[in-house]
C-alpha positions as CSV (number, residue, x, y, z in Angstrom):
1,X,74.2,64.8,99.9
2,X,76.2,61.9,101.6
3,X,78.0,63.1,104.8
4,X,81.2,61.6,106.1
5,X,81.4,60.5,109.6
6,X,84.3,61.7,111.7
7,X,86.3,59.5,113.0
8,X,85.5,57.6,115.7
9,X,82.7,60.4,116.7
10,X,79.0,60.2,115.8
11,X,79.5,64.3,113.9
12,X,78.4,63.6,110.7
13,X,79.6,66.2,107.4
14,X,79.3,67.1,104.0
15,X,82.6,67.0,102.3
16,X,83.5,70.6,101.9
17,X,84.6,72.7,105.2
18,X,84.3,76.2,104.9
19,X,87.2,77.9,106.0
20,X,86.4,80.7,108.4
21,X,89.4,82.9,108.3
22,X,87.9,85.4,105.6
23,X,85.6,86.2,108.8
24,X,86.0,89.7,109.7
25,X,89.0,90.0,107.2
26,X,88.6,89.6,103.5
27,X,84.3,89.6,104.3
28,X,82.7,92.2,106.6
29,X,79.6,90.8,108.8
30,X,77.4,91.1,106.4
31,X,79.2,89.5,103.3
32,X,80.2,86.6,105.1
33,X,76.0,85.7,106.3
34,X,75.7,85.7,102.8
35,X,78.0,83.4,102.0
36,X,77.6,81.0,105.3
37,X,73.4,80.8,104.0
38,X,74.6,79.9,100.8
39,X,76.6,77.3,102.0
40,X,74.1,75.6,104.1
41,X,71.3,76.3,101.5
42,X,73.7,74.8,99.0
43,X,73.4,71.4,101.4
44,X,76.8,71.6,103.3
45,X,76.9,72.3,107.4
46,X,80.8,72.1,108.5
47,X,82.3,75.4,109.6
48,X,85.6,75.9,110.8
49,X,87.2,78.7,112.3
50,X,89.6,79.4,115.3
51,X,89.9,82.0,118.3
52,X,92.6,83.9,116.5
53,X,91.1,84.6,113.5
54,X,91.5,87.7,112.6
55,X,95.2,88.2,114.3
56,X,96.4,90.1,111.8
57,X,94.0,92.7,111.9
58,X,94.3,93.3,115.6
59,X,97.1,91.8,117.5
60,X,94.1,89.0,119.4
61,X,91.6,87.7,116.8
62,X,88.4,86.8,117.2
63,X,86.6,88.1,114.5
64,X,85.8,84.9,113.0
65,X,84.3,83.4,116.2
66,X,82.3,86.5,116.5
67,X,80.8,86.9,113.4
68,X,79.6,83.1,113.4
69,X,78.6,84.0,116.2
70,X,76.2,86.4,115.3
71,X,75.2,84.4,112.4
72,X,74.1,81.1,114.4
73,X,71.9,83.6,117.0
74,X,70.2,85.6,114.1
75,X,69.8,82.1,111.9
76,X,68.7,80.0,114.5
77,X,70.2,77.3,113.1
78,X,72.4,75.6,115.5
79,X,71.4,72.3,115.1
80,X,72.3,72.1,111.3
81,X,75.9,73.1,111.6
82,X,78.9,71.3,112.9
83,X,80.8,74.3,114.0
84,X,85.0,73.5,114.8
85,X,87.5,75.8,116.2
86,X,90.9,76.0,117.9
87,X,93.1,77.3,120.4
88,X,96.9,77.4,120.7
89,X,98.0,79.8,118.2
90,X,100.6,82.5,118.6
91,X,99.4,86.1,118.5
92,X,100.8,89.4,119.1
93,X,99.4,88.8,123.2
94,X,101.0,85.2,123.4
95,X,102.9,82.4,122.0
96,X,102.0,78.9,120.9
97,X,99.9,77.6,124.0
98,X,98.4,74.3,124.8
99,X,98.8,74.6,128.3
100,X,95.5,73.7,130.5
101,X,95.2,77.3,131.6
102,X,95.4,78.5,128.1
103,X,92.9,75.7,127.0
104,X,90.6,76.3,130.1
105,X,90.5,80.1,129.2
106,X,90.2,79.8,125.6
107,X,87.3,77.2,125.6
108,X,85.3,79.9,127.4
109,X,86.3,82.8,125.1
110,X,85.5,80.8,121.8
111,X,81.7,79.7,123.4
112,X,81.4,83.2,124.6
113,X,82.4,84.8,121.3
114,X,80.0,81.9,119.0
115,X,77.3,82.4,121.3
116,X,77.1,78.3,122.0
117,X,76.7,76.2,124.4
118,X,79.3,73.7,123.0
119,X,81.8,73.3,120.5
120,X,81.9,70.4,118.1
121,X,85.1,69.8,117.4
122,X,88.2,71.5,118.9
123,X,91.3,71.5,117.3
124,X,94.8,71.9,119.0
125,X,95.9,74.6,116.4
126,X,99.7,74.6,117.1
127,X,101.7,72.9,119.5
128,X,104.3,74.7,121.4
129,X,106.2,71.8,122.1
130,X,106.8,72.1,125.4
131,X,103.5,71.6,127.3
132,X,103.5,68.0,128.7
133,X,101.1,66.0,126.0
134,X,99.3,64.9,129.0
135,X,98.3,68.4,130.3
136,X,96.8,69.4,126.9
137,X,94.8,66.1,127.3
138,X,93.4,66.2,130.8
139,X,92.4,70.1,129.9
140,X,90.0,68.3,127.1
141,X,89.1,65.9,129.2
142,X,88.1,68.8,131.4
143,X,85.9,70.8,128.7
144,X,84.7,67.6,127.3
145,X,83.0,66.3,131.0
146,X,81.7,70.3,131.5
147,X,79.7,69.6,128.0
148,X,81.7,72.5,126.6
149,X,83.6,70.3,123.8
150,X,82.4,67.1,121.9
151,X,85.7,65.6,120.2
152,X,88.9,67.2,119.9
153,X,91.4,66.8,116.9
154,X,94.8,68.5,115.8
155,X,96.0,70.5,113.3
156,X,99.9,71.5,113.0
157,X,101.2,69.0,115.8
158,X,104.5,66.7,115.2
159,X,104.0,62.6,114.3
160,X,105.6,62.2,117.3
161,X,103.9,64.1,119.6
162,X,100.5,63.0,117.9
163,X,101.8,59.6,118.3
164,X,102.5,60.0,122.6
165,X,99.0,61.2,122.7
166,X,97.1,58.2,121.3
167,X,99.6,56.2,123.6
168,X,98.2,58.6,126.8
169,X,95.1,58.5,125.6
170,X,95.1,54.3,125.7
171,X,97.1,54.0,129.0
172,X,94.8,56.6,130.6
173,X,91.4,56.8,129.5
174,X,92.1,60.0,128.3
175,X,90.2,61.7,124.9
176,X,92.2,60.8,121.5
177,X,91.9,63.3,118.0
178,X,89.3,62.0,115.9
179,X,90.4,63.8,112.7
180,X,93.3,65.8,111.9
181,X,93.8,69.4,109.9
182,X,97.0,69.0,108.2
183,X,98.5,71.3,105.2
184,X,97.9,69.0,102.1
185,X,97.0,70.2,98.1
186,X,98.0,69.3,94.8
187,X,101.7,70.7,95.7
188,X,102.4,70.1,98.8
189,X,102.2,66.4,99.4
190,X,105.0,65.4,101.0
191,X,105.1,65.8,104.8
192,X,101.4,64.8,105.1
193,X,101.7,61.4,102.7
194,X,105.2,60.8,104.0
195,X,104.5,61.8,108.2
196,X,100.5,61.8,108.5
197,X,99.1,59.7,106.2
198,X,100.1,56.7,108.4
199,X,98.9,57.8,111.6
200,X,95.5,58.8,109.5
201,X,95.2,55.1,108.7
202,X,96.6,53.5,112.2
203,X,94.4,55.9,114.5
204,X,91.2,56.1,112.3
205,X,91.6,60.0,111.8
206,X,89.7,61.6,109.4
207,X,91.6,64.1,107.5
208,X,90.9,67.8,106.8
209,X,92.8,69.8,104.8
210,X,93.8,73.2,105.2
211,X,95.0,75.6,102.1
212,X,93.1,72.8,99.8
213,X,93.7,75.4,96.8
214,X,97.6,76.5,98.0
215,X,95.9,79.7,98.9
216,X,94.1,80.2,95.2
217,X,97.1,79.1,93.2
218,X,95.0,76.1,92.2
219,X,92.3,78.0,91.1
220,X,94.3,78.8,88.1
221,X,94.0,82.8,89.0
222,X,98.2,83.1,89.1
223,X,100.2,82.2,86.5
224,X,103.0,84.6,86.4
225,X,104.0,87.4,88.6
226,X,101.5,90.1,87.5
227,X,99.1,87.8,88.7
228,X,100.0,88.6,92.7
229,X,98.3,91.5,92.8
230,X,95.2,90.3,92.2
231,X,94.2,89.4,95.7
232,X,95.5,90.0,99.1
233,X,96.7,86.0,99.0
234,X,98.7,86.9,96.5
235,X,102.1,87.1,97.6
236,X,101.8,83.8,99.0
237,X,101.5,81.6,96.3
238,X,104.8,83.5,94.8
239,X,106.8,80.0,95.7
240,X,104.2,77.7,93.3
241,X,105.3,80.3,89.7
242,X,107.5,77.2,88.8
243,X,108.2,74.7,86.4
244,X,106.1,72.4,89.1
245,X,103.6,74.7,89.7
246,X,102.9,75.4,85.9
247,X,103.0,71.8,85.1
248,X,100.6,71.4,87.8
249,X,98.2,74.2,86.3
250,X,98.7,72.8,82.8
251,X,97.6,69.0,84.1
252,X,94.1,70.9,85.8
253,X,93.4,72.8,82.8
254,X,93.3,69.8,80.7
255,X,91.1,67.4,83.7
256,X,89.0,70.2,83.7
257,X,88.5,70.4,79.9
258,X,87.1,66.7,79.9
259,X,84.8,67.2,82.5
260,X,84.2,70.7,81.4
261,X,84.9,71.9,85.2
262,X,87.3,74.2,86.6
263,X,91.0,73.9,88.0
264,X,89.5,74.6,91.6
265,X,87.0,71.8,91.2
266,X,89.4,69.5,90.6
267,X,91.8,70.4,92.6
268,X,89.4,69.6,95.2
269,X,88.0,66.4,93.8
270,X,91.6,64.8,93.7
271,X,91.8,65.7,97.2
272,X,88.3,63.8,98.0
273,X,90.0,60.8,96.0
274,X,92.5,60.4,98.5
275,X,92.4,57.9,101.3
276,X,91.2,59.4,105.0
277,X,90.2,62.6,103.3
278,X,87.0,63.8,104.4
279,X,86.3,67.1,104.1
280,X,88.8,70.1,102.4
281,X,89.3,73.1,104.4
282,X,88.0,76.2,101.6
283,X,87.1,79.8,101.8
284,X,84.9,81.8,99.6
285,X,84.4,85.6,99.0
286,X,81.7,84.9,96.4
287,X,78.7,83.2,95.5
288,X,80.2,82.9,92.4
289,X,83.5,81.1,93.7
290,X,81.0,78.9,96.1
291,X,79.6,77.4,93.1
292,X,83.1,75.9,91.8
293,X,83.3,74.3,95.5
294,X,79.7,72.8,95.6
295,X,80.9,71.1,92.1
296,X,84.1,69.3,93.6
297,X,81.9,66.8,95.4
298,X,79.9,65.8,92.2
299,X,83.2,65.5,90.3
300,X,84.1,62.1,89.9
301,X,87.9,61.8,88.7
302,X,88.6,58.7,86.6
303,X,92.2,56.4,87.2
304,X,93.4,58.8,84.1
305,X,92.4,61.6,85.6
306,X,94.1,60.9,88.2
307,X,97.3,59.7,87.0
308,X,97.7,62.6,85.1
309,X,97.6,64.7,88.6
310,X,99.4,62.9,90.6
311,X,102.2,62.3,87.7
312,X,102.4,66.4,87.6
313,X,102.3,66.9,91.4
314,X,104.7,64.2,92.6
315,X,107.9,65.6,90.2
């Protein structure tokens, strides 16, 4: 399978990123080895979690971490995986926090909990918009010279504050995001296209998007209100039962007629048709829903294909 480089970095990835927040929530440890072998068996090696997940279960997280963790050890299969995590996220202990202290603790927590020597990318989760842009950045500077960090990227930071860092990073010889995690799917486009996009094309970012499926709505699974209850994602995808949404879920259901697919697949093969996008952030509680992600990559999408999307997703 052809892997994507990252950035400016020399990480190297198959396009699909598993998303490791059903770690230790939605799995148990031994459900999720089963699905992280398949996934590398199936020919994919990104993982990405962060030091918070599980919060919800338990005020602090770290579930996720943990249960990777365990995996990598037992596997012994470090070397095949690019393994990305993150650190500034509010939970029931703490706020938002990119503050060196926070990122100098954290750093330590997440290799303790994974079991690894170094992290391959770290991700700035959330910014709390108050720590000087230059403090985060000399803590990775920090982490990155100690061997504890490779590259470092962002997730759910402000244009503008991603813009003062590349500026820092330029003026100071400080490290600069090579990719970036932003919230982008077939219905929410419009702060990533509108804000990101640029910056993913002036800074050489390489783009990985979180809720790639709008949290299983594009799978097709919810199409009216009894639907909700058929997963504990449900309630969120409430907001997508609309004329949008539906026209959306019609537009998939006939792409994924024609290539006798599914609506997941394509959902996730429009997304790798987009400039900068690299690898989708996706979860999977099955082998079976595994399978409809390993497709997405083969899936190429033709110009009506994609008109037809992109007609339906931009109303």
């Amino acid at each position: 399978m052809e892997k994507i480089k990252i950035g400016s970095s020399d990480l190297e990835v198959a396009p699909i990123n598993f998303g490791g927040n059903v770690f230790g929530w939605t799995l148990n440890e031994a459900e999720s080895f089963s699905i992280l072998d398949a996934f590398v068996d199936g020919g994919f090696n990104f993982i990405d979690t962060a030091d918070t997940y599980a919060w919800w279960l338990n005020g602090t997280g770290g579930q996720s971490e943990t249960i990777i963790g365990n995996w990598l050890k037992i596997r012994g299969n470090r070397d095949r995986v690019v393994i990305a995590t993150k650190v500034g996220s509010e939970t029931k202990e703490h706020g938002f926090d990119i503050s060196k202290r926070h990122i100098l603790k954290s750093v330590d927590e997440s290799l303790r909990r994974l079991q690894i020597d170094h992290i391959d990318l770290y991700y700035t989760h959330y910014d709390d918009n108050k720590t000087p842009v230059e403090e985060t950045l000399l803590a990775y500077d920090e982490v990155i010279k100690a061997g504890k960090v490779r590259y470092i990227a962002a997730s759910n930071v402000s244009p503008e504050r991603l813009t003062e860092s590349f500026g820092l990073a330029e003026k100071k010889g400080l490290p600069r995001y090579v990719a970036l995690q932003p919230h982008y799917n077939l219905v929410e486009r419009a702060d990533y296209e509108t804000d990101y996009a640029p910056l993913a094309e002036k800074y050489d970012l390489t783009v990985f998007p979180y809720w790639a499926l709008a949290a299983g709505f594009l799978t097709g699974k919810y199409r009216s209100e009894a639907d909700l209850g058929k997963s504990v994602r449900g309630g969120g995808v409430k907001k997508y039962l609309n004329p949008k949404g539906m026209e959306i879920l019609a537009a998939l259901d006939q792409v994924a007629a024609k290539h006798q697919s599914t609506p997941a697949s394509v959902s996730l093969a429009w997304l790798l048709a987009q400039p900068h996008i690299g690898a989708p952030v996706v979860s999977a509680t099955s082998k079976r829903q595994l399978e409809t992600i390993f497709a997405a990559p083969a899936l190429k999408l033709d110009h009506e294909d994609l008109e037809r999307l992109d007609q339906a997703s931009n109303k």
